[in-house]
C-alpha positions in Angstrom: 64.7 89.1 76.8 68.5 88.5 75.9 71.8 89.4 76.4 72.1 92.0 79.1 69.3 94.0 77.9 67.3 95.5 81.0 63.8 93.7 81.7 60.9 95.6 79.7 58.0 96.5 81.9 55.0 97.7 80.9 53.2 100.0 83.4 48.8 100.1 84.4 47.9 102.8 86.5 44.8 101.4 87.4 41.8 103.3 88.3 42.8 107.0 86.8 40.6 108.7 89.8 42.5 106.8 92.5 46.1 106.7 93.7 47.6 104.9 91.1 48.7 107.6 88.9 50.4 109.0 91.5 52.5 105.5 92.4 53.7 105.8 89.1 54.9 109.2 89.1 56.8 108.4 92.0 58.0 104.7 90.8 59.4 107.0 87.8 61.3 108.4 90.1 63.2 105.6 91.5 66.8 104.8 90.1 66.1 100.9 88.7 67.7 98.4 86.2 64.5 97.7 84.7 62.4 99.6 82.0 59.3 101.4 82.4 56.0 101.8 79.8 53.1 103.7 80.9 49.9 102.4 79.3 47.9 105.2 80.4 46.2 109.0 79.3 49.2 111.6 79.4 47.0 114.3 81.1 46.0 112.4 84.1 49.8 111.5 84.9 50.7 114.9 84.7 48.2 116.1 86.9 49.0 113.7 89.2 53.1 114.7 89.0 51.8 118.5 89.3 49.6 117.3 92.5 53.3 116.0 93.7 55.2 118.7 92.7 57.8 116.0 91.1 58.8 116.0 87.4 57.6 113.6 85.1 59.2 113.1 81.0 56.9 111.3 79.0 58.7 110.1 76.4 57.3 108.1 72.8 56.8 104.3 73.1 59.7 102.5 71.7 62.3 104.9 74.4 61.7 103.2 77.3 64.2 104.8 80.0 66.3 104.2 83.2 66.9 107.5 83.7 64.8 108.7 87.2 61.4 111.2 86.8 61.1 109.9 82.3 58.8 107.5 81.4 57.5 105.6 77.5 54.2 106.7 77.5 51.7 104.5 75.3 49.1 107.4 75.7 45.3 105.3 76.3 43.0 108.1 76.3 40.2 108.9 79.1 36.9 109.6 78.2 36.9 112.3 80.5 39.7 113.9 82.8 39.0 112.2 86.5 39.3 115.0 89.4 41.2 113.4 92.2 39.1 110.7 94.5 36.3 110.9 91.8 36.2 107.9 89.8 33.7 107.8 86.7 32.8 104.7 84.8 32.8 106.3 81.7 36.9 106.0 81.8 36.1 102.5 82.9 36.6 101.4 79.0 39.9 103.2 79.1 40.8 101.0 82.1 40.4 97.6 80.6 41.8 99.0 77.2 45.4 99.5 78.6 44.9 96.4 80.6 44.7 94.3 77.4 47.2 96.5 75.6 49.7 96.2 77.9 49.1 92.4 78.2 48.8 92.4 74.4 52.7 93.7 74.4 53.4 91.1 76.2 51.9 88.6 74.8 53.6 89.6 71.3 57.1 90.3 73.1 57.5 93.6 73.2 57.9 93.8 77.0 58.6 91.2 79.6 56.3 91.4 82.1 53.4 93.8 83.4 52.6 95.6 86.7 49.6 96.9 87.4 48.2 99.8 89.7 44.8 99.1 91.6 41.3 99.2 90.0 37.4 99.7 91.0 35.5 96.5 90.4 32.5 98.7 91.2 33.3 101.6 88.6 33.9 99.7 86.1 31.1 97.3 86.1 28.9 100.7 86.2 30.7 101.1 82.9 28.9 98.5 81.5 32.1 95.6 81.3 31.3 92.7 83.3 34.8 92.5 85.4 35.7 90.4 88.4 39.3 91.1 88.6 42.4 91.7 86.4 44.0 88.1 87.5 40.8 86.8 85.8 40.9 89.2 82.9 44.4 88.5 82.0 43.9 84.8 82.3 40.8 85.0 79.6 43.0 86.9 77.2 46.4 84.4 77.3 44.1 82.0 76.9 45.5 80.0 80.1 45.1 78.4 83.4 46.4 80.5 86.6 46.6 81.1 90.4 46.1 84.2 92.3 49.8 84.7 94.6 50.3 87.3 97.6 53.5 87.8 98.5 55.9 89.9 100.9 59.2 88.6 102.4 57.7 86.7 105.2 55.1 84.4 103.3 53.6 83.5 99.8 49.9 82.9 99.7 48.0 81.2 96.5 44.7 80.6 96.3 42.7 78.2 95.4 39.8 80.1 95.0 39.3 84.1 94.5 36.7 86.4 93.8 33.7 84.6 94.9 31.0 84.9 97.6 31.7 82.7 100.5 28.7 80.8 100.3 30.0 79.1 96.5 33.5 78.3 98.3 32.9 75.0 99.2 31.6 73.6 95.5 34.3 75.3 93.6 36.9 73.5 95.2 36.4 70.3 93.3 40.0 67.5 92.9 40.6 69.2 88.8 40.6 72.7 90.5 43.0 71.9 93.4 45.0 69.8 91.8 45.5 72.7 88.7 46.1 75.2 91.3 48.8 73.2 93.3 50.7 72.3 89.7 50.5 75.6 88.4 52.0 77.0 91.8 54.1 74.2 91.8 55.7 75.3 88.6 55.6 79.0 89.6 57.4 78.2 92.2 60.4 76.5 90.7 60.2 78.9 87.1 59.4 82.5 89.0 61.5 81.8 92.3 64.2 79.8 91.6 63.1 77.0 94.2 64.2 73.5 92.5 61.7 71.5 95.0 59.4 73.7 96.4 57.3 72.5 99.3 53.6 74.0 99.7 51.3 73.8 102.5 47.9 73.0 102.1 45.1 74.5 104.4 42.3 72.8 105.2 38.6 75.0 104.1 37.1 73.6 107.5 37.8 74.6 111.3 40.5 72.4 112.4 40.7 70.9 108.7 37.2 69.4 109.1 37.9 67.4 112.6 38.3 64.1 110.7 34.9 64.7 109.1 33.1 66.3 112.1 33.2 69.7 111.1 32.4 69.2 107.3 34.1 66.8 104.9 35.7 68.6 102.5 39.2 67.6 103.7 38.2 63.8 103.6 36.9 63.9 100.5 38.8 66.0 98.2 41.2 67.6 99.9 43.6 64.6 101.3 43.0 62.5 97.7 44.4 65.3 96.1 47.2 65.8 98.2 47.8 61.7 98.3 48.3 62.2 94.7 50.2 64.6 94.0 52.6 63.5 96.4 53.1 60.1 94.4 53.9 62.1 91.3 56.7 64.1 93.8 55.6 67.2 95.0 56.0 68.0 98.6 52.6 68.7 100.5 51.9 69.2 103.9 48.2 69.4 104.9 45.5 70.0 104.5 46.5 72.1 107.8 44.1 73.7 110.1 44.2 77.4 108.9 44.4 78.7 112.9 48.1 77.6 113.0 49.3 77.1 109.8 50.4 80.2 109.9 53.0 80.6 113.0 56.6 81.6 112.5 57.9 78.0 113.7 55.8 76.5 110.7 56.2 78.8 107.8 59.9 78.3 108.0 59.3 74.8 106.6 57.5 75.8 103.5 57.6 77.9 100.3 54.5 78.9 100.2 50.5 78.3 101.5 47.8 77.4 99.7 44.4 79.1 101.1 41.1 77.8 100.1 39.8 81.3 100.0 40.6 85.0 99.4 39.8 85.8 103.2 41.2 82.4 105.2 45.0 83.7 103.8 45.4 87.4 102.6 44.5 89.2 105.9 47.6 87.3 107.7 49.5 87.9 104.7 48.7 92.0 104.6 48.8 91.8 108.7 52.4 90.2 108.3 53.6 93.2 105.8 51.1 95.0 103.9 53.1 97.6 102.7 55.9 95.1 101.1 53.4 92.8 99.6 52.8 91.8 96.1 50.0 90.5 93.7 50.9 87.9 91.3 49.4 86.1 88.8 51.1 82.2 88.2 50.7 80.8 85.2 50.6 83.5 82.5 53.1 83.3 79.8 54.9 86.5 81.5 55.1 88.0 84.8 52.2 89.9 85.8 52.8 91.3 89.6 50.3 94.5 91.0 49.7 96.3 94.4 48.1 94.0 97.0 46.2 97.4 98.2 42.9 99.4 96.4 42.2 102.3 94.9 42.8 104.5 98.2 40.1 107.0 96.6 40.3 109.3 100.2 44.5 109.6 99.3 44.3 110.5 95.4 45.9 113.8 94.9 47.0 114.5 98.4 51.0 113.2 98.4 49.8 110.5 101.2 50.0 107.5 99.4 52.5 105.0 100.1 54.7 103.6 97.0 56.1 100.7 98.5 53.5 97.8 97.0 54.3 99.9 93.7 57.4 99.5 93.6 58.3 96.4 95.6 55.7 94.9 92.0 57.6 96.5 89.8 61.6 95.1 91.8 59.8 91.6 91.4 58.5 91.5 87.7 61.8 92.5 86.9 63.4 89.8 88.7 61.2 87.3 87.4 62.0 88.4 84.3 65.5 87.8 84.6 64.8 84.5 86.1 63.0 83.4 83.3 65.4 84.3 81.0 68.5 82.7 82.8 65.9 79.3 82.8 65.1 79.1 79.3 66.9 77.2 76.9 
């Protein structure tokens, strides 16, 4: 990005059976300083600005616009035309198609950053593509290294670990993975939020951080060396932190962010604290990458009931992070 050129974002509905069409009609229709491209079928975000009654200009790729209702439109075909809260994993192809296009553009510098609408895990594994989750698809195709980041304007979540079963928690948090995850949030941190000496909080994976190595020793083991560490080479660290408190207004005002062990010890205080202003990022990609924190909401498709906020509170902060990039690099 230079000179005063707005931020280039390309746009991911998501699931085309599912609310996400419908976010991006009305994110279209929001006055903004950023660019949008939709990477999506043409059809299916028509129907969704008929379902709205709200108009919708799709123009060719290449005329991105600022103007309210118009959209660039990098038309990814469906297989077939999804009715409204009926998701069919023959489109799930199309899915991951303008998933890696998008990224692609990217990639080659053609846009600045991508936001993406919610997907079905379920629908499109019964397409036949084994998928655990965009942050882990983008992260294959750059090629890089990254941390999954929930964030709203009372607290910023990374995790150390994310899609997995409970029960394979404890051995996939080994001193290489922590320590990665801590640097690379670390240098989020200071690159995507401005914050010249962030300080993260560590949370323990144990009750009570592990009770000094009565309640597992995890903490004692590879936790704290980690932590002892990293804080010789200079970053700040508190923790590991019992999970239980870590959390409480008095505390988070002394840090930047948390770092959870697992999906479910910090997202559910994180959407508690402000679900509908809270954003998914992905640290560590060679752009910004920043999607809804919420699902498919298959019950809501077609029916005017969704809530934009997470849409377009993604699509405020990609832009931002965009700029901040830009002013940071040399």
């Amino acid at each position: 990005m230079s000179g005063d050129r707005p931020a280039r974002l390309a746009l991911v509905p998501g699931e085309p059976a599912g609310v996400g069409p419908e976010l991006c009609v009305r994110l279209a229709q929001q006055p903004r300083d950023y660019s949008l491209t939709a990477f999506a079928d043409p059809h299916t975000l028509q129907a969704a600005a008929d379902a709205l009654g709200l108009p919708l200009h799709l123009r060719p790729p290449g005329q991105p616009s600022l103007q309210p209702g118009e959209l660039a439109l990098v038309a990814v075909p469906n297989r077939v035309q999804p009715a409204f809260g009926q998701p069919d994993p023959r489109n799930a192809t199309s899915v991951i198609d303008a998933l890696h296009a998008a990224a692609d553009g990217c990639l080659r510098g053609a846009f600045d950053g991508v936001v993406t609408g919610p997907v079905n895990k379920a629908v499109i594994n019964a397409g036949g593509i084994a998928y655990t989750g965009t942050t882990e698809l983008l992260a294959q195709q750059a090629g890089r290294e990254v941390v999954m980041m929930l964030a709203n304007d009372v607290v910023r979540v990374a995790l150390a670990t994310t899609h997995l079963p409970l029960r394979e928690v404890a051995d996939a948090i080994t001193s290489d993975s922590l320590a990665r995850t801590l640097h690379i949030t670390h240098a989020a941190l200071v690159a995507d939020f401005g914050i010249a000496a962030p300080t993260l909080a560590v949370l323990g994976l144990n009750p009570h951080a592990g009770e000094a190595g009565h309640l597992g020793r995890e903490e004692l083991d590879v936790i704290e060396p980690v932590l002892a560490r990293l804080r010789a080479e200079g970053m700040r660290l508190i923790g590991p932190l019992p999970a239980d408190t870590a959390f409480l207004p008095s505390k988070l005002r002394g840090f930047d962010a948390v770092v959870a062990m697992y999906h479910d010890q910090g997202l559910p205080v994180l959407k508690y604290s402000g679900f509908e202003r809270a954003v998914n990022l992905t640290l560590g990609l060679p752009y910004p990458r920043v999607a809804v924190d919420h699902g498919t909401a298959l019950e809501l498709a077609g029916k005017g009931l969704a809530d934009p906020s997470s849409l377009i509170a993604a699509a405020q902060a990609c832009a931002q992070i965009a700029r901040l990039r830009r002013t940071m690099t040399p």
